[in-house]
Structure formats: C-alpha cells, structure tokens
C-alpha positions as CSV (number, residue, x, y, z in Angstrom):
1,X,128.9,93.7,40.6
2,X,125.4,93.8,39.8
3,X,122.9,90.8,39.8
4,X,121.0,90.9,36.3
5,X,117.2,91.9,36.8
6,X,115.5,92.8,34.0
7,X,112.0,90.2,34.3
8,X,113.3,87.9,31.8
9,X,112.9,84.0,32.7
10,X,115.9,83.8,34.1
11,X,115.5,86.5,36.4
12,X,115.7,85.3,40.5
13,X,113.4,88.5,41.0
14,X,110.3,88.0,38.9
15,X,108.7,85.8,41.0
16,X,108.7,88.5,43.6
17,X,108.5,91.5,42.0
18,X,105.5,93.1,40.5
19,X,103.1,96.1,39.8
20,X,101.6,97.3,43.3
21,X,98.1,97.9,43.5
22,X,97.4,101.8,44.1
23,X,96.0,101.9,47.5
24,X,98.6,100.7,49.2
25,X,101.7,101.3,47.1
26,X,104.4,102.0,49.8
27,X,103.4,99.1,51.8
28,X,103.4,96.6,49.0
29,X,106.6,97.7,47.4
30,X,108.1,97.4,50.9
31,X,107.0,93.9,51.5
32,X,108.2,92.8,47.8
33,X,111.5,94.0,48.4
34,X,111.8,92.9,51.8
35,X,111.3,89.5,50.1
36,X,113.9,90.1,47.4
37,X,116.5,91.2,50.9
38,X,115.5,88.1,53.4
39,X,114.9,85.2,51.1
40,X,118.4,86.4,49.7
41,X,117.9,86.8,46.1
42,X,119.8,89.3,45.8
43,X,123.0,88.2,48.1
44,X,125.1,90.4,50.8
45,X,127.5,93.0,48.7
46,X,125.4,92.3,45.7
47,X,123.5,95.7,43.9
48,X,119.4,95.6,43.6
49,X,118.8,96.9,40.3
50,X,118.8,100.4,39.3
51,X,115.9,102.8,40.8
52,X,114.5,103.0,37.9
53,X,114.4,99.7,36.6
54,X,112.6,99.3,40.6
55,X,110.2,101.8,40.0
56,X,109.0,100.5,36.7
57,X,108.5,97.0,37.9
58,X,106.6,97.8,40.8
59,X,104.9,100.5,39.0
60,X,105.4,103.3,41.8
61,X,107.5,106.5,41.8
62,X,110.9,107.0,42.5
63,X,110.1,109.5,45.0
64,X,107.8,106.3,47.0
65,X,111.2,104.0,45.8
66,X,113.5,106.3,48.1
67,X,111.0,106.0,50.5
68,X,111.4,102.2,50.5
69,X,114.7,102.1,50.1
70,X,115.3,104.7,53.2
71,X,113.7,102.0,55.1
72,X,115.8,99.2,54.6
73,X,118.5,101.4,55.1
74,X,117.6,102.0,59.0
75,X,116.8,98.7,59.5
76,X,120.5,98.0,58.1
77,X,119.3,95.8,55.1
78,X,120.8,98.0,52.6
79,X,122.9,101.0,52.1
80,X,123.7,103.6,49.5
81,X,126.7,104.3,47.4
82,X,127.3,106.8,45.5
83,X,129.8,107.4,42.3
84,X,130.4,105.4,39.2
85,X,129.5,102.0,40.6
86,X,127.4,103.3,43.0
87,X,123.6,101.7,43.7
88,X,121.6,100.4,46.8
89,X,123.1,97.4,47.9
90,X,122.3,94.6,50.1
91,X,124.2,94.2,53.5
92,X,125.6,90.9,54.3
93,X,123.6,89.3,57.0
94,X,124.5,90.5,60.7
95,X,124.5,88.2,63.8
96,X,121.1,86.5,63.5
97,X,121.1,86.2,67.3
98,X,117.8,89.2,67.1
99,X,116.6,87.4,64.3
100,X,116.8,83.8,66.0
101,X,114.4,86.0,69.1
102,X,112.1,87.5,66.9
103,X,111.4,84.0,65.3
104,X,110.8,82.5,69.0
105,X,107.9,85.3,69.3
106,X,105.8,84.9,66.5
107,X,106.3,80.8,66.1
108,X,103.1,80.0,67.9
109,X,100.9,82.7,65.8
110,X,99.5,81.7,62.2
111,X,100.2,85.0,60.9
112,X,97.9,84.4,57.9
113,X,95.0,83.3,59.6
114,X,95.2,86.5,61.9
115,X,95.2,89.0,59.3
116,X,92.4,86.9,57.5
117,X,90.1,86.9,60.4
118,X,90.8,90.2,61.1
119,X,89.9,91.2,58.2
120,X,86.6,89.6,57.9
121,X,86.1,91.4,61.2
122,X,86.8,94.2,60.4
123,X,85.4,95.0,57.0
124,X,82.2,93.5,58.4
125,X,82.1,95.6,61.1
126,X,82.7,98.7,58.9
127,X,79.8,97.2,56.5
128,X,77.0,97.0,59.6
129,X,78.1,100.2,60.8
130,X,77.1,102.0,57.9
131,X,74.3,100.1,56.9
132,X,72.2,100.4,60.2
133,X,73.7,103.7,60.9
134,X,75.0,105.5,63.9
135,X,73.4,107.6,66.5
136,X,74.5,110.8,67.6
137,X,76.1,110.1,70.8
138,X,78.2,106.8,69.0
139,X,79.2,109.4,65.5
140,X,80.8,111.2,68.4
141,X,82.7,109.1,69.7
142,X,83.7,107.9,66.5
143,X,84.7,111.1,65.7
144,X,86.5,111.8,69.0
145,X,88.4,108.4,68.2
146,X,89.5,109.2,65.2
147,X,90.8,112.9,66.2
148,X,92.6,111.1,68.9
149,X,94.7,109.1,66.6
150,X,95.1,112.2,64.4
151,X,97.0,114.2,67.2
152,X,98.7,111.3,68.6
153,X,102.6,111.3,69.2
154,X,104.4,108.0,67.9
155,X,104.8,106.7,71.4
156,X,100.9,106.7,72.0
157,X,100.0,105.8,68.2
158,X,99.4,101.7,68.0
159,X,97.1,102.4,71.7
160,X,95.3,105.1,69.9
161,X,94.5,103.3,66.7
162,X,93.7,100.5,68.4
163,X,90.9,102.1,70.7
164,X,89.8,103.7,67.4
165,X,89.3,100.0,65.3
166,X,87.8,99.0,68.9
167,X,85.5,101.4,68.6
168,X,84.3,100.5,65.4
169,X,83.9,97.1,66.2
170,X,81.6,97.3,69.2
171,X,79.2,100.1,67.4
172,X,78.4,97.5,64.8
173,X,76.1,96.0,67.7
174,X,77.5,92.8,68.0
175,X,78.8,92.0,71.3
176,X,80.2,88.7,69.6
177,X,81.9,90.2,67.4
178,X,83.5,92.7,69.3
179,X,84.8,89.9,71.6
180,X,86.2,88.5,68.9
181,X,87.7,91.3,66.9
182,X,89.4,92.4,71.0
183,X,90.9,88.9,70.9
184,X,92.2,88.9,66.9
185,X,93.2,92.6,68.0
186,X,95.6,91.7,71.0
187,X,97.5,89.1,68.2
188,X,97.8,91.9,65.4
189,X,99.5,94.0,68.0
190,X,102.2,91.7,69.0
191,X,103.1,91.2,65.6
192,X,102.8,95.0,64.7
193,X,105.3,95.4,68.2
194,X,107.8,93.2,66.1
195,X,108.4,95.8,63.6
196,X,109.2,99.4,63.1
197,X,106.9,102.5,63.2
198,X,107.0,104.3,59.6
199,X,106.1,107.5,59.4
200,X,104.8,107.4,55.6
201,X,102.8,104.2,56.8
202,X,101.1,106.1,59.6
203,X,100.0,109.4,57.4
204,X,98.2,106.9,54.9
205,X,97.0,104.7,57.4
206,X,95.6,108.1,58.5
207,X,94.3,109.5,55.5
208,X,92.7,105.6,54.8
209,X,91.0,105.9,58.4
210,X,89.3,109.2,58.1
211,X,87.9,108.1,54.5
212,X,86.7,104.9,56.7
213,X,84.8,107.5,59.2
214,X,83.6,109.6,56.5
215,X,82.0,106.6,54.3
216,X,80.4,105.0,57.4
217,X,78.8,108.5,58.8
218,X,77.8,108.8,55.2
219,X,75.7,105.4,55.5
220,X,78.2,104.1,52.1
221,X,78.4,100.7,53.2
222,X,80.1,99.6,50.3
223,X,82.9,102.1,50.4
224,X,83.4,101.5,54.2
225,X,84.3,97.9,53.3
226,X,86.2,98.6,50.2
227,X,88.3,101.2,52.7
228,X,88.2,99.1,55.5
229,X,89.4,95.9,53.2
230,X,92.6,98.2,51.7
231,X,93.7,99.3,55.1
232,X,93.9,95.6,56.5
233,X,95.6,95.0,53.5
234,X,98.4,97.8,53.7
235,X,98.9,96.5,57.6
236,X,99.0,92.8,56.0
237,X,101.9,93.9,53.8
238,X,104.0,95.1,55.9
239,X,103.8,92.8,58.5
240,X,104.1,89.8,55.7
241,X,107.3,91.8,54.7
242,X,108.7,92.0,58.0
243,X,108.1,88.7,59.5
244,X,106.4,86.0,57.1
C-alpha cells in the first residue's frame, strides 16, 4: 500500500516537503526526507511516493533522488523493491537501544544555537579575511590547508577540514574570535561524529571550500560570506536531518 502524497491539504507530507534551494540540494532533500522517515509520516512497510512525484516536490533530479534514497538505505531507513508494487519503502523501526545512546550525547547541546553561532563566526570571519586581505606567507597557508583537505582519505577528512575552517578563523586577526570559533568548533564536531560520512556531501563541501579560498584571495568579501553562509548551511542540514 501506498500512503497518498500528492501536496494537497490533506497531505501528512506537505508540511515537510518542499523545493530545495540550489546550493545545497543533496543536503536539504536529505534532511526533508529524513523528517518524512523519523517523525513517522510515512509509517514502517508503508511506500514514500514515487521518485518522481519526489523529485518534483523537492525540485531536484532523480539522479540527486537516488542519491538520497541510497542513503537511507545504508543507514537501514528504507529499502528498495522492485516489480509491480515495487517503491522505496520505509523500514519498521529497529531496537531504539542506539537511538536511546545517541539522544543521551547530544541532550546537553542546543543544536540550533551551535550552528547559529557558528555561522556568524564563520561567515564573519570569511568577510574580514577578504576585506583586509591576506599576506603572502598566510594565502599560503591557506592554500596549503585547503590542498590538505583535497587529498585527504575519509579517515583523516573531519581533522583536515577542521584545521582548514581553523585556519580561516585565526587569519581574520581576531584572537577573540578565533577562541571562540575553536570552542563552537569542538561542539560542531561531536555532532558531525554522530552521523555518517557521505561521499556526495564531502565532494560539494569541497567544491564550496575552494570557491571560499578563491573569493577570499580574490579580496570578494561579499562572495566569501555568501559561500561561507551556504556551506554552514549544507552542514546545518544534514545534521538537523540526522539528529534534530
């Protein structure tokens, strides 16, 4: 059986479901579904609606869909059938024992008020960067931090990026903020440790940080914020979608 989803009033998944915005498609059709998976509008053995009734309402391709849908299917949200009555649909909830652990972790952190201040941080960081400029010596070692992140295996990945946002934050010249953005830092990363590594995250979030690089050793402080703004964003998403 299939649960009826087709945006009318009466549809349980309208609330949730929408039109992604384009910089961060995969990681805001992600979160959205997640939604529709834990908060159980569509129940266990029930069918989300077709791929391309998906698609269409979050206005994203199927190709970035399967994508999705090929991670709720390792994280054993969902699962594929194929034939006549065939669909993605929603796996009946395991033992919540992990579940119950996981909740225990991230109780004592505001998770919006994290990714708010860090984003403040950060975009402002990105902003005085490019505005005063950078010496010679400290576009190095931007550089170098970003190449380091470029050629990092998966294991080394979260140290890597983190030392390259570090980076950024103490070239802005303020010491206060760096302390700050170290300390915000340390709580984004026990929340990012609570949830899976996605490849197709990690190439954007790559292509996102070298436009960051470029518009800052450009002296564009606009577009460093604007970049800066959409890659806290896409981290936002996911992490909403995985643990808010």
């Amino acid at each position: 059986m299939s649960l009826q989803a087709h945006g009318g009033p009466d549809d349980p998944l309208t609330p949730v479901l929408r039109a992604v915005r384009a910089g961060n498609g995969f990681e805001e059709a992600l979160e959205q579904i997640l939604q529709v998976v834990r908060l159980g509008l569509v129940p266990g053995g029930e069918r989300l609606p077709a791929e391309r009734e998906l698609a269409e309402r979050l206005g994203i391709s199927r190709v970035t869909l399967r994508e999705v849908l090929k991670v709720l299917q390792d994280q054993g949200l969902v699962e594929s059938r194929r034939g006549r009555y065939g669909g993605t649909f929603v796996l009946p909830r395991a033992d919540a024992r992990g579940e119950d652990e996981l909740r225990r972790r991230i109780a004592a952190v505001d998770i919006e008020d994290v990714l708010r201040f860090r984003e403040v941080l950060e975009v402002g960081a990105a902003g005085l960067c490019a505005t005063h400029g950078l010496s010679a010596d400290q576009a190095h070692r931007l550089r170098e931090a970003l190449a380091a992140t470029q050629d990092a295996p998966l294991t080394e990945y979260r140290r890597l990026d983190t030392l390259l946002h570090l980076t950024l934050a103490e070239l802005c010249g303020s010491p206060t903020l760096t302390a700050r953005y170290a300390a915000v830092r340390a709580s984004v990363n026990d929340l990012l440790d609570c949830i899976p590594l996605l490849v197709r995250n990690l190439e954007h979030s790559q292509r996102q940080h070298t436009a960051l690089v470029e518009a800052v050793l450009d002296g564009d402080a606009d577009g460093a914020r604007e970049m800066m703004r959409e890659h806290c964003a896409g981290t936002a998403a996911l992490l909403r979608g995985f643990l808010a």
